[in-house]
C-alpha atoms as a printed R data frame, in Angstrom:
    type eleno elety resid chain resno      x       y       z
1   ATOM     1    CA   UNK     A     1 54.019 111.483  97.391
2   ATOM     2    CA   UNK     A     2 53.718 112.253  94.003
3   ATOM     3    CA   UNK     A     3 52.205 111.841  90.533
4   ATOM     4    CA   UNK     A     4 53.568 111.061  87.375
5   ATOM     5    CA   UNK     A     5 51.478 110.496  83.795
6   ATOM     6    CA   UNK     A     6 52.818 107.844  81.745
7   ATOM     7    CA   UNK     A     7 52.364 108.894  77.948
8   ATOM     8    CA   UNK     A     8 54.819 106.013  76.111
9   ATOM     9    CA   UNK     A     9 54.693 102.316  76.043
10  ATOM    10    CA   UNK     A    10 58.064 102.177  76.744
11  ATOM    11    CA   UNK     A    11 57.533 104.150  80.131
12  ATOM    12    CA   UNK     A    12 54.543 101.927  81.456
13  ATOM    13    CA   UNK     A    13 56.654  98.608  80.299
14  ATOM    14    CA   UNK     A    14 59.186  99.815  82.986
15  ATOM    15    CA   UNK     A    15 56.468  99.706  85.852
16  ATOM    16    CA   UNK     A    16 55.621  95.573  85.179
17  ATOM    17    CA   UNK     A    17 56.807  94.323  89.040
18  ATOM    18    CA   UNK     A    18 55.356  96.704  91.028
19  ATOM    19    CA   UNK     A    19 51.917  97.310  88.779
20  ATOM    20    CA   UNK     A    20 51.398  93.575  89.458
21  ATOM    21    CA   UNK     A    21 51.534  94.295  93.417
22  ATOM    22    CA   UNK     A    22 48.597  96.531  93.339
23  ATOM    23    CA   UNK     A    23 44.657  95.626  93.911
24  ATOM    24    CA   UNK     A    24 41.566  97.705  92.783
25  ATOM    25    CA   UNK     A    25 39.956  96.810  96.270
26  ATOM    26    CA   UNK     A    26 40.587  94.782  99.704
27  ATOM    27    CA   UNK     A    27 41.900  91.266  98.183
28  ATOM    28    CA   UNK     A    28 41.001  91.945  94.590
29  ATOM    29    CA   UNK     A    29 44.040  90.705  91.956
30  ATOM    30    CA   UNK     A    30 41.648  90.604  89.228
31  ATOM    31    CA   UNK     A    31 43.754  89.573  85.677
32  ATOM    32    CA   UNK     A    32 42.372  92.402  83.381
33  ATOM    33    CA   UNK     A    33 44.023  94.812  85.798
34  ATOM    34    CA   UNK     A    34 47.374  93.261  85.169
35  ATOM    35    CA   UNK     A    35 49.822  94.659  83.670
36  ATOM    36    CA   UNK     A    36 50.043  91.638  81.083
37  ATOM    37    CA   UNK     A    37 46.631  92.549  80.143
38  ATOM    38    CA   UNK     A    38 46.721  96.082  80.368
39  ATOM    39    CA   UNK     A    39 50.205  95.908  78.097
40  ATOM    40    CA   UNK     A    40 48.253  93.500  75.569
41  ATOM    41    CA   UNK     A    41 45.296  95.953  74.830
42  ATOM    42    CA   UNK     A    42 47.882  98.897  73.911
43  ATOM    43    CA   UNK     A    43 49.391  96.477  71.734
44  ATOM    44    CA   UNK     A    44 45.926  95.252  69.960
45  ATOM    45    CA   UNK     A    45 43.772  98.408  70.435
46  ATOM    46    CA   UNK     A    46 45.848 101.183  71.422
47  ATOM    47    CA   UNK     A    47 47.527 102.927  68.416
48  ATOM    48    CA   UNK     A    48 47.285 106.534  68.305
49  ATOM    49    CA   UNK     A    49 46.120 106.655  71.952
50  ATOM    50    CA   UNK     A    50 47.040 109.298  74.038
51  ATOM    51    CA   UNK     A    51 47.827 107.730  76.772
52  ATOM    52    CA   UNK     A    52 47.546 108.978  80.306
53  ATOM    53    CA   UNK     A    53 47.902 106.298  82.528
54  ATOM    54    CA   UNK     A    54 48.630 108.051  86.357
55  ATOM    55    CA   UNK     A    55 51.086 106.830  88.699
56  ATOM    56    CA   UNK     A    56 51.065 107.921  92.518
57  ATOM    57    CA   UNK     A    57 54.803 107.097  94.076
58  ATOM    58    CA   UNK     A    58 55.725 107.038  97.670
59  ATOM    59    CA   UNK     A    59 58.529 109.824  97.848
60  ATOM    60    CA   UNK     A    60 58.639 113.772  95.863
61  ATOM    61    CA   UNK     A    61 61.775 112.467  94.473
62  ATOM    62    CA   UNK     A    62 62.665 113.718  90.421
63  ATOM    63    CA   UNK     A    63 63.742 110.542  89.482
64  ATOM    64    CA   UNK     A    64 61.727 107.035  89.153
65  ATOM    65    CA   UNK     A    65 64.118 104.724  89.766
66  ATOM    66    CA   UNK     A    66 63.487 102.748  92.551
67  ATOM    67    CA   UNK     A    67 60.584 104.263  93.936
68  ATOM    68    CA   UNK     A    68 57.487 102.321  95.073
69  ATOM    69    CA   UNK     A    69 54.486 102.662  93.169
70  ATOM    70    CA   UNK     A    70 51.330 103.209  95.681
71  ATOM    71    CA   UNK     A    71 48.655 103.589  93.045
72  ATOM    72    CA   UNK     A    72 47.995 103.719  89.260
73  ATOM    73    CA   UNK     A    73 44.995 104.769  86.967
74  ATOM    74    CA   UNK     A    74 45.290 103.375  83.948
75  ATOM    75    CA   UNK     A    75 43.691 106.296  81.421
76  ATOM    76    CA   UNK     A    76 43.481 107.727  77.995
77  ATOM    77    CA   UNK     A    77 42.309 110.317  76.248
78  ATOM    78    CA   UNK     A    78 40.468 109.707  72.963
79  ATOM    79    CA   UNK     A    79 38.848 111.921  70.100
80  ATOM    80    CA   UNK     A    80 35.441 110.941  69.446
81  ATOM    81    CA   UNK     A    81 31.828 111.223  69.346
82  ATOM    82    CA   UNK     A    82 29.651 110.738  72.612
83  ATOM    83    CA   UNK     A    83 25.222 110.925  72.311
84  ATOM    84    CA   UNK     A    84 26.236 112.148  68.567
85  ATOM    85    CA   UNK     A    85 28.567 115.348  69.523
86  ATOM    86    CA   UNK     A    86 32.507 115.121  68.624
87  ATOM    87    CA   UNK     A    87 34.293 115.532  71.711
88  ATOM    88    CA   UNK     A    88 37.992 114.684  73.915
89  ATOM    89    CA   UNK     A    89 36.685 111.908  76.484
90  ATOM    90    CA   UNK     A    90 38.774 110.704  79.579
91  ATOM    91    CA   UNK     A    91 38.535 106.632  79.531
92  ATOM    92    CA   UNK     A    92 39.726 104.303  81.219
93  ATOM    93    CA   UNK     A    93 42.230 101.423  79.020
94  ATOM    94    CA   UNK     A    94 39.255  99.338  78.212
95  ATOM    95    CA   UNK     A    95 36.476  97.896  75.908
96  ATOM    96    CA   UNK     A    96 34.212  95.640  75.516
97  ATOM    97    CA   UNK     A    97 36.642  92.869  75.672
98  ATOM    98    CA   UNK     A    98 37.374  93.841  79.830
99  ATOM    99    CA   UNK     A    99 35.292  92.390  82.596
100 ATOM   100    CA   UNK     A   100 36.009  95.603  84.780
101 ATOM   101    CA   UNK     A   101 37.939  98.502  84.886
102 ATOM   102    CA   UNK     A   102 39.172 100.710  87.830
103 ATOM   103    CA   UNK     A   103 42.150 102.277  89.701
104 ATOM   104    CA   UNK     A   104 44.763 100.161  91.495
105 ATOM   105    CA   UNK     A   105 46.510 100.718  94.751
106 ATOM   106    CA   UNK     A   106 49.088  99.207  97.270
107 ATOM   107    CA   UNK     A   107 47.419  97.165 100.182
108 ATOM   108    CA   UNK     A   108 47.161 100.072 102.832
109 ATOM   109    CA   UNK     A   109 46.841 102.772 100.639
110 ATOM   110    CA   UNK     A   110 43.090 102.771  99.232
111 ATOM   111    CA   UNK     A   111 42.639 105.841 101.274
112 ATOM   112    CA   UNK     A   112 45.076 108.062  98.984
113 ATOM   113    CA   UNK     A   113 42.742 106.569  95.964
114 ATOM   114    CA   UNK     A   114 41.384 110.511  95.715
115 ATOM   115    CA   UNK     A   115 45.285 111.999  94.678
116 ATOM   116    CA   UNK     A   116 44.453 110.024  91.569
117 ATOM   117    CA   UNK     A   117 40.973 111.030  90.663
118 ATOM   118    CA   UNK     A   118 41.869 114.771  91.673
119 ATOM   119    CA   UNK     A   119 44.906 114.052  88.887
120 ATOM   120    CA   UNK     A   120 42.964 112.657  86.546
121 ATOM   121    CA   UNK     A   121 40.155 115.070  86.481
122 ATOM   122    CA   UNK     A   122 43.325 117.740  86.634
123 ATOM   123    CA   UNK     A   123 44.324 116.621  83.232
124 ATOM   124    CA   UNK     A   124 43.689 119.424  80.453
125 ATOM   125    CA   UNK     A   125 41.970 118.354  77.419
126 ATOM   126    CA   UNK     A   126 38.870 116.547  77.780
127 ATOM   127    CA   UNK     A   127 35.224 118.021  77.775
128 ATOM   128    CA   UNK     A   128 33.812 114.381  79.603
129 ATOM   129    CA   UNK     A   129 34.950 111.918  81.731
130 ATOM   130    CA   UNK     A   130 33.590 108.428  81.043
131 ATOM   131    CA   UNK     A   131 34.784 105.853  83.427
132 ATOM   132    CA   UNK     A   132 32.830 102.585  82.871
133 ATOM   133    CA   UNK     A   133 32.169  99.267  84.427
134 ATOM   134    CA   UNK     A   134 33.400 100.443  87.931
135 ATOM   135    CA   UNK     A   135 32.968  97.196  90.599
136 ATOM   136    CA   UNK     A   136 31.230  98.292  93.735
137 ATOM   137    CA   UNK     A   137 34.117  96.357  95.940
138 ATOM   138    CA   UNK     A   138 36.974  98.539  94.531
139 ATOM   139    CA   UNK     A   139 38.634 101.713  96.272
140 ATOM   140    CA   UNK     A   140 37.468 103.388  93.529
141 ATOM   141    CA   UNK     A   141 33.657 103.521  93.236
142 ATOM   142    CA   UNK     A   142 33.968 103.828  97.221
143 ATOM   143    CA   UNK     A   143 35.195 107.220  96.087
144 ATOM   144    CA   UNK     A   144 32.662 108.015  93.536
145 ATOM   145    CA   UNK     A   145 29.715 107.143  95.643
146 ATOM   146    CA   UNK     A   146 30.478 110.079  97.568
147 ATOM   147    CA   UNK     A   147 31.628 112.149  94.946
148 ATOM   148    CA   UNK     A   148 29.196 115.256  94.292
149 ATOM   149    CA   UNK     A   149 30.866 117.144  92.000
150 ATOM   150    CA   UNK     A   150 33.616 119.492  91.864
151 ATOM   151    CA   UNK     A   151 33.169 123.112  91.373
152 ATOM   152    CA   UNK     A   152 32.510 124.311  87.846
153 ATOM   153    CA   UNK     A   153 31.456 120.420  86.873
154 ATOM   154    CA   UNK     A   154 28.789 118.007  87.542
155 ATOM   155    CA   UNK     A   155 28.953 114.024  87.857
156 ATOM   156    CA   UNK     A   156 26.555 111.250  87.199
157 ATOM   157    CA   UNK     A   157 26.953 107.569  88.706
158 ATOM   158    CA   UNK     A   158 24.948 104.613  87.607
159 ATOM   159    CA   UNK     A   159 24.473 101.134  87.589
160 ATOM   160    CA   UNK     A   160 25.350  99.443  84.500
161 ATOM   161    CA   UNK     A   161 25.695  95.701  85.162
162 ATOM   162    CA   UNK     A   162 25.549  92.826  87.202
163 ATOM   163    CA   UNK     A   163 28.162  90.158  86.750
164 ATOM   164    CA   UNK     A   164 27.403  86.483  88.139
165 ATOM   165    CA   UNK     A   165 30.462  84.705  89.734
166 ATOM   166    CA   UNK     A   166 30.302  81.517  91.331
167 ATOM   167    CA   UNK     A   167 32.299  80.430  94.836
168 ATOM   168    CA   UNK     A   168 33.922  77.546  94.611
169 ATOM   169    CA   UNK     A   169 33.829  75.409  98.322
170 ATOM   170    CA   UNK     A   170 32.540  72.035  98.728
171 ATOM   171    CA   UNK     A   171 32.379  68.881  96.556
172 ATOM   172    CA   UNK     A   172 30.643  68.941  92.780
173 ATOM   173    CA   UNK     A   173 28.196  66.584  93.598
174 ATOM   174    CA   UNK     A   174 26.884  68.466  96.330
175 ATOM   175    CA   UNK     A   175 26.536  71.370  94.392
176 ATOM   176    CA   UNK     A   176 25.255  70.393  91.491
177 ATOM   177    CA   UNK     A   177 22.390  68.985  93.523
178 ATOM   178    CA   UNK     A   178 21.900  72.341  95.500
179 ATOM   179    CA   UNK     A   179 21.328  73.278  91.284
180 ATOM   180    CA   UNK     A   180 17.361  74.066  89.978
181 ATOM   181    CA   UNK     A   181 15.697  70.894  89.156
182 ATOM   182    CA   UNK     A   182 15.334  71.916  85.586
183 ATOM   183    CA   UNK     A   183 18.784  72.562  85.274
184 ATOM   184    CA   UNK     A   184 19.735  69.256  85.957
185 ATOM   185    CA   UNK     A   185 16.783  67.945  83.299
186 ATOM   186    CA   UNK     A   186 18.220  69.612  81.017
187 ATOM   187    CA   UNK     A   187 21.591  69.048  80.827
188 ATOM   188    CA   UNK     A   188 20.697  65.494  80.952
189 ATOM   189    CA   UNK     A   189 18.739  65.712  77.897
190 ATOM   190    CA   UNK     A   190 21.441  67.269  76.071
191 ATOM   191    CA   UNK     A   191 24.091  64.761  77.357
192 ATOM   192    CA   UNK     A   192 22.253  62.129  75.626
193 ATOM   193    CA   UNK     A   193 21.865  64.396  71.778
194 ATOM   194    CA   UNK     A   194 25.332  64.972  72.566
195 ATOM   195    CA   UNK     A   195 26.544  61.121  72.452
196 ATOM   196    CA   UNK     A   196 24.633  60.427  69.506
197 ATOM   197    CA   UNK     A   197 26.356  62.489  67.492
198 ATOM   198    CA   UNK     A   198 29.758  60.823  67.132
199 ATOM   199    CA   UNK     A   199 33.180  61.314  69.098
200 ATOM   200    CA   UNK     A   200 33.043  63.993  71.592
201 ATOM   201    CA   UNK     A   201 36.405  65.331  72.758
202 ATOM   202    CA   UNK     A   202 37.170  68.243  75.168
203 ATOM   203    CA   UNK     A   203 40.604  69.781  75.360
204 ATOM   204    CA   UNK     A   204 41.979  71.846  78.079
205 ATOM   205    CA   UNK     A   205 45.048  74.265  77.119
206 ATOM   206    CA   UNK     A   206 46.865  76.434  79.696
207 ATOM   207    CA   UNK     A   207 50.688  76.895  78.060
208 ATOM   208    CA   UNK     A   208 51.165  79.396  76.334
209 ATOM   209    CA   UNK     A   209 52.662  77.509  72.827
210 ATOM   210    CA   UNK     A   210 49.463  75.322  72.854
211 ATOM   211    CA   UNK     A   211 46.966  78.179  73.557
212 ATOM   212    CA   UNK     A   212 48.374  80.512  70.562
213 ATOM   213    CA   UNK     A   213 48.479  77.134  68.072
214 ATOM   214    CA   UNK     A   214 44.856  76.680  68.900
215 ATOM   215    CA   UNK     A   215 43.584  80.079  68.221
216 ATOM   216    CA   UNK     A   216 42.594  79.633  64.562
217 ATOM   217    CA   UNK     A   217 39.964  76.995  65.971
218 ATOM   218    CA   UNK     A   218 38.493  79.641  68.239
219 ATOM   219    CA   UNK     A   219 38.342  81.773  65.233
220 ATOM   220    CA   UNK     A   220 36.860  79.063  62.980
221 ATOM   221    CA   UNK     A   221 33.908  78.789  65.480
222 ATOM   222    CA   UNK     A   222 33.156  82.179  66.066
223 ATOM   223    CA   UNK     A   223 33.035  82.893  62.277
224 ATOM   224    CA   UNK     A   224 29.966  80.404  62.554
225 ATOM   225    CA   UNK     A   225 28.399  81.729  65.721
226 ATOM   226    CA   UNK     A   226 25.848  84.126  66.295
227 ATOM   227    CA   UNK     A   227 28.059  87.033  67.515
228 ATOM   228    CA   UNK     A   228 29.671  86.951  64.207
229 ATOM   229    CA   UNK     A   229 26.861  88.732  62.779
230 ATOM   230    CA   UNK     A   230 27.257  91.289  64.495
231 ATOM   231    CA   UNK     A   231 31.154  91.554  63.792
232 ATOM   232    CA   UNK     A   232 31.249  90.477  68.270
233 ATOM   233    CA   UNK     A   233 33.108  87.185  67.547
234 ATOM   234    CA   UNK     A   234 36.486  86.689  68.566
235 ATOM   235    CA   UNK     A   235 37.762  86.751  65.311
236 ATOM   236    CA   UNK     A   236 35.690  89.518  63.742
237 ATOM   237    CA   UNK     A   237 38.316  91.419  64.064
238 ATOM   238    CA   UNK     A   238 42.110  91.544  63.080
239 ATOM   239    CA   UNK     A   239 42.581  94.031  66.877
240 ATOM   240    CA   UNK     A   240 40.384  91.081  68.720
241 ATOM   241    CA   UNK     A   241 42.133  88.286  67.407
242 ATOM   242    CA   UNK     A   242 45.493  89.963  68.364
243 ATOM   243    CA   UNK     A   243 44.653  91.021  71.627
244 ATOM   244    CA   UNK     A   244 43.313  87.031  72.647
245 ATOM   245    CA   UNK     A   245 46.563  85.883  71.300
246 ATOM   246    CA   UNK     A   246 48.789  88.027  73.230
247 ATOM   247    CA   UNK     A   247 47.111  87.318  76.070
248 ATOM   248    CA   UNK     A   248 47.353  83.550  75.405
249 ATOM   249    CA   UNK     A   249 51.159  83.810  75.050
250 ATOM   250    CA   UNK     A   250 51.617  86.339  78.101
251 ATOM   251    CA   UNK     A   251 49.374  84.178  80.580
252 ATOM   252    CA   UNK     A   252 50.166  81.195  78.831
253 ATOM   253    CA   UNK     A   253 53.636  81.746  79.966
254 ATOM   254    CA   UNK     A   254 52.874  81.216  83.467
255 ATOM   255    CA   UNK     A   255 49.955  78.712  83.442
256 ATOM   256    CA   UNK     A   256 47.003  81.410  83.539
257 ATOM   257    CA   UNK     A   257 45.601  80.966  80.787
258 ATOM   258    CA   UNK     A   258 42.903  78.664  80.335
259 ATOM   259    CA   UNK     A   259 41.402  77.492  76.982
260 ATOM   260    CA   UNK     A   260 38.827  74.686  76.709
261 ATOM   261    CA   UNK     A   261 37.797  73.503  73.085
262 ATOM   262    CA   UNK     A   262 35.361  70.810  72.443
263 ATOM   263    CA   UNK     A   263 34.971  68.870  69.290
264 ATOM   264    CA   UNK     A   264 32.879  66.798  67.792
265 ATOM   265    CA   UNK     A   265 34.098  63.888  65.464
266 ATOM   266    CA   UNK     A   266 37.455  66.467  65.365
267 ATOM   267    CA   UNK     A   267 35.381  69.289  63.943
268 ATOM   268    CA   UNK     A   268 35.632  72.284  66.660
269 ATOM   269    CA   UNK     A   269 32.568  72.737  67.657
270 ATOM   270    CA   UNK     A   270 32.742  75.264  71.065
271 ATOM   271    CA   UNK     A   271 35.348  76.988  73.542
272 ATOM   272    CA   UNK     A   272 36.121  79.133  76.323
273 ATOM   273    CA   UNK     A   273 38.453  81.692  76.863
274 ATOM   274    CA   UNK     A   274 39.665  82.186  80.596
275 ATOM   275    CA   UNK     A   275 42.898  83.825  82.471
276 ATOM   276    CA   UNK     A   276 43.698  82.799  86.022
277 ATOM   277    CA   UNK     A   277 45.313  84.587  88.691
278 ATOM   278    CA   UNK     A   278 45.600  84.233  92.662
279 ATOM   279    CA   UNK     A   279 42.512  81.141  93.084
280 ATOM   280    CA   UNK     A   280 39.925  82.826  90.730
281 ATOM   281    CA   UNK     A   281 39.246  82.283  86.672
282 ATOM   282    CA   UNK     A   282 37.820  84.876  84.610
283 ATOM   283    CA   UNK     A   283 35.807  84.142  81.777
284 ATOM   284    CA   UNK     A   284 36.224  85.921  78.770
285 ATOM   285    CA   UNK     A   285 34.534  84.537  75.822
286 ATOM   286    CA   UNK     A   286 32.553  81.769  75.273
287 ATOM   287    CA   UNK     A   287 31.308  80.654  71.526
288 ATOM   288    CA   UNK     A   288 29.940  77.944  69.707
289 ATOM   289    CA   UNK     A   289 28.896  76.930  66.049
290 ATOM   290    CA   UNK     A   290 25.536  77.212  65.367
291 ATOM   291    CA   UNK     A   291 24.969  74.315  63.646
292 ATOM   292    CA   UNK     A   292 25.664  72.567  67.047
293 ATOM   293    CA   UNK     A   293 23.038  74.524  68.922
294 ATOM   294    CA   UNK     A   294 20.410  71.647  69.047
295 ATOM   295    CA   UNK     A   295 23.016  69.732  70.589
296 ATOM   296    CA   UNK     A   296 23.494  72.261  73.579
297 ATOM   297    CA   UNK     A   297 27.442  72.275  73.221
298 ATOM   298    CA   UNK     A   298 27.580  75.315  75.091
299 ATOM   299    CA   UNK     A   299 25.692  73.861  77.868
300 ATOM   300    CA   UNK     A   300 27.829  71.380  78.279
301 ATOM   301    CA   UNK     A   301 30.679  72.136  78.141
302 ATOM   302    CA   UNK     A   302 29.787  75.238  80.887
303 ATOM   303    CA   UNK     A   303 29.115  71.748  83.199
304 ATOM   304    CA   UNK     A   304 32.607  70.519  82.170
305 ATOM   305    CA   UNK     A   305 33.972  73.518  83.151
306 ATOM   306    CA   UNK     A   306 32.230  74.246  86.581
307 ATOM   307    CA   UNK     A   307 32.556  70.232  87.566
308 ATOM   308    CA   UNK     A   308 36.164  70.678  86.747
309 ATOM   309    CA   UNK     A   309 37.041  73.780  89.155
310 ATOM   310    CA   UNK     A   310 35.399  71.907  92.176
311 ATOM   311    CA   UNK     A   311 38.776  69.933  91.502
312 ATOM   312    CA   UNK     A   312 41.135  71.852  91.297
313 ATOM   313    CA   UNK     A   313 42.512  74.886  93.049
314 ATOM   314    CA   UNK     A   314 40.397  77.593  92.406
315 ATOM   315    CA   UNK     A   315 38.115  79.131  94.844
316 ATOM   316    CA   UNK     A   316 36.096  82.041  92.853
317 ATOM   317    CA   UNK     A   317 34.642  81.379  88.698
318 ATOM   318    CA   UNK     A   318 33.966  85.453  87.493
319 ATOM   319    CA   UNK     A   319 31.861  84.561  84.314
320 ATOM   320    CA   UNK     A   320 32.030  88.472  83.900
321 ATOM   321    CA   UNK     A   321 29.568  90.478  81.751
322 ATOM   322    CA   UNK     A   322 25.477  91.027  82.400
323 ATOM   323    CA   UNK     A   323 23.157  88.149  84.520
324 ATOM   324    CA   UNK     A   324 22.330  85.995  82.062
325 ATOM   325    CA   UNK     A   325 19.949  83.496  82.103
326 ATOM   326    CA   UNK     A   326 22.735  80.660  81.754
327 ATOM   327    CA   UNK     A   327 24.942  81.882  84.241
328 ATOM   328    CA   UNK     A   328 22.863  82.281  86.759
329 ATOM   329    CA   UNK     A   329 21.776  78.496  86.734
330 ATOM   330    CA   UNK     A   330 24.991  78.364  88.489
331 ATOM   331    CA   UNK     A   331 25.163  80.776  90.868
332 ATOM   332    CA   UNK     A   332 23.143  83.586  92.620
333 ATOM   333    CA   UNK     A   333 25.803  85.845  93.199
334 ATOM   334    CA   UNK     A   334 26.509  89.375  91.286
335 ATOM   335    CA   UNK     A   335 28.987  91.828  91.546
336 ATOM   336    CA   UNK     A   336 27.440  95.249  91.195
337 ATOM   337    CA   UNK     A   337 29.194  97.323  88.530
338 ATOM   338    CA   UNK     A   338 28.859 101.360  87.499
339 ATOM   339    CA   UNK     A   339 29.715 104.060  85.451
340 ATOM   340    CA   UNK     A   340 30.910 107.437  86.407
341 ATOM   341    CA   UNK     A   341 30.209 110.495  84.171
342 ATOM   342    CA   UNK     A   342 32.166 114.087  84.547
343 ATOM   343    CA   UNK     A   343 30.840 116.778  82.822
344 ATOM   344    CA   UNK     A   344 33.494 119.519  82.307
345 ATOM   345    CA   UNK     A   345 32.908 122.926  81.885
346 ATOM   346    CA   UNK     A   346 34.001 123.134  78.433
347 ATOM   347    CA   UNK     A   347 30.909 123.729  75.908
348 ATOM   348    CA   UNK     A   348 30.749 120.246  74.440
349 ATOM   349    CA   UNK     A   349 31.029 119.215  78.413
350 ATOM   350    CA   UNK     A   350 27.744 121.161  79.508
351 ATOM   351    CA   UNK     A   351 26.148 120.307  76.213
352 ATOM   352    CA   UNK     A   352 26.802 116.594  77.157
353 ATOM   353    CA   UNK     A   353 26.302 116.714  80.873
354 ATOM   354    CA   UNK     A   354 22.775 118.455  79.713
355 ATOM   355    CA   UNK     A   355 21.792 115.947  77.147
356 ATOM   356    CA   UNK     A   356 22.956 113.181  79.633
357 ATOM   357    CA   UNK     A   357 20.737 114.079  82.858
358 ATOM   358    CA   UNK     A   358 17.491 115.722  80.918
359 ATOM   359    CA   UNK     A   359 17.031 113.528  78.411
360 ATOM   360    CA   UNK     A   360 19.045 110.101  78.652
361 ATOM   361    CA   UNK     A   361 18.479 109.693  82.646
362 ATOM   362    CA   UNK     A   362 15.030 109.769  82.383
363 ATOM   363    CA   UNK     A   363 14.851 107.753  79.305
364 ATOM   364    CA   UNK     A   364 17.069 104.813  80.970
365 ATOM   365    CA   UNK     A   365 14.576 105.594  84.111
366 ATOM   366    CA   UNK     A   366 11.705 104.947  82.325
367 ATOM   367    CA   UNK     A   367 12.732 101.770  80.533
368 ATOM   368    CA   UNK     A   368 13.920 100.070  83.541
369 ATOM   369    CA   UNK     A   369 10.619 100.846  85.456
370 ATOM   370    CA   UNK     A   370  8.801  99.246  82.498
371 ATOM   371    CA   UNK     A   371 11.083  95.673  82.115
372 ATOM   372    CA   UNK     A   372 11.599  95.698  86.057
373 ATOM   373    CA   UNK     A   373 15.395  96.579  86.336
374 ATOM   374    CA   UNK     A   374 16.216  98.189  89.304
């Protein structure tokens, strides 16, 4: 075996096929560990990057070409500042825009998931290590839960969040009676504002042409939703709105993506952003205009979406990010996710690994004890 890093674009575009053949755990094909996706987000956020993205093929051979790729972590490393101190970090290709992040391997090989961490950490150049948003079913934080540190560094591993996903099995009606009682009020109530207000009309894209054309809606309604104070809408940015439409086109080109829009009286009024892949949907983004709020457009169309998927083929709904309150009316399932931190033994490393376990571990301890979060 042995281990390449990918620095160029034009290098990683080569690996497409076989990337796509790879899980992050035991029947996981999650779509923001694609290559589509992964190939988007160097597009939209990636300039200047240095990338490192590590590939583990099957034979010690000096030449790529046609050799099977067993593994892949798909890294950087950036120049910034970290708790306030300018430093080189090791990431991960990902933001706040990815459900999850984590290495990928061939079915059968999760075992040689270590050649890539010992790779990755082998790299020369960074003082901390900052791999985020690890799922607890994947190869990889199997490996960091029993990672202690290696010599001349020191590690940290902790929860971050807990993402709600809902199984699909059974017939809607069932379900949504399994659902709370006030759940069920509710929605009712806001059915009824809802067809007062004038023509109601959801649409349900997943080609790619039709997807892209429909983007300047999505933008138009997160300019007027809450996130866009805080520049978190999709459109807040010229990188975000590239990156959503490049992932449109490249998932629209197969079917995977899936875009629902709701208007009122032709007026856009809320949407979600999904990708599909192998039975399960992955939400993305979900936004609506404020000046709809009373009317509980984003509560609706949620239902729309949910009684939908008990329709079709899809088995698994990821709704992706922290448990909140409105996705867990749905479901009571979480998948666990954490970060891993390696200190290195450069002096911005200790400073950081210092700073990190005697001051922010016990601060993050000691806020959790007080709201409850374990």
């Amino acid at each position: 075996m042995r281990i390449e890093r990918i620095s160029d674009v034009q290098s990683f575009a080569g690996l497409r096929e076989q990337w796509n053949d790879l899980r992050s755990g035991p029947g996981s094909s999650s779509p923001a560990l694609t290559h589509e996706w992964f190939s988007a987000w160097l597009e939209a956020f990636g300039k200047g990057t240095d990338l490192a993205i590590l590939v583990l093929f099957e034979d010690d051979a000096a030449s790529t070409g046609g050799n099977k790729l067993l593994g892949a972590a798909p890294m950087q490393i950036v120049r910034s500042t970290y708790r306030g101190i300018r430093c080189s970090q090791l990431r991960f290709l990902y933001n706040r825009h990815g459900p999850r992040c984590a290495f990928l391997m061939r079915d059968g090989h999760g075992g040689q998931t270590g050649l890539l961490m010992d790779a990755a950490l082998g790299l020369t150049g960074w003082d901390v290590a900052i791999l985020e948003n690890i799922p607890h079913d994947s190869y990889l934080y199997a490996l960091c839960a029993g990672l202690s540190g290696t010599p001349g560094r020191s590690t940290l591993l902790r929860k971050t969040m807990s993402s709600p996903f809902l199984r699909v099995n059974g017939s809607w009606d069932s379900f949504f009676d399994s659902r709370p009682r006030n759940l069920k009020r509710s929605l009712r109530s806001k059915e009824k504002k809802l067809a007062k207000a004038g023509e109601i009309k959801i649409e349900h894209l997943t080609e790619a042409a039709a997807s892209v054309a429909v983007m300047p809606a999505l933008i138009a309604i997160g300019e007027k939703s809450w996130k866009a104070k805080g520049g978190r809408a999709i459109g807040s940015q010229p990188e975000s709105r590239r990156f959503y439409s490049l992932l449109a086109e490249a998932f629209g080109s197969r079917g995977e993506v899936s875009v629902w829009l709701m208007r009122i009286n032709g007026e856009p009024a809320a949407f979600e952003f999904h990708l599909a892949r192998d039975k399960q949907v992955q939400a993305l983004r979900a936004e609506f205009d404020e000046k709809y709020r009373d009317l509980g457009v984003g509560s609706i169309l949620d239902m729309e979406i949910v009684k939908w998927l008990f329709d079709s083929v899809y088995n698994e709904y990821d709704m992706g990010g922290e448990s909140d309150f409105y996705k867990l009316r749905w479901t009571e399932e979480t998948r666990s996710h954490s970060e891993l931190l390696v200190f290195n033994r450069s002096l911005a490393g200790r400073l950081l690994g210092a700073i990190e376990k005697r001051l922010v571990e016990p601060a993050k301890r000691l806020t959790n004890g007080r709201t409850g979060r374990s």
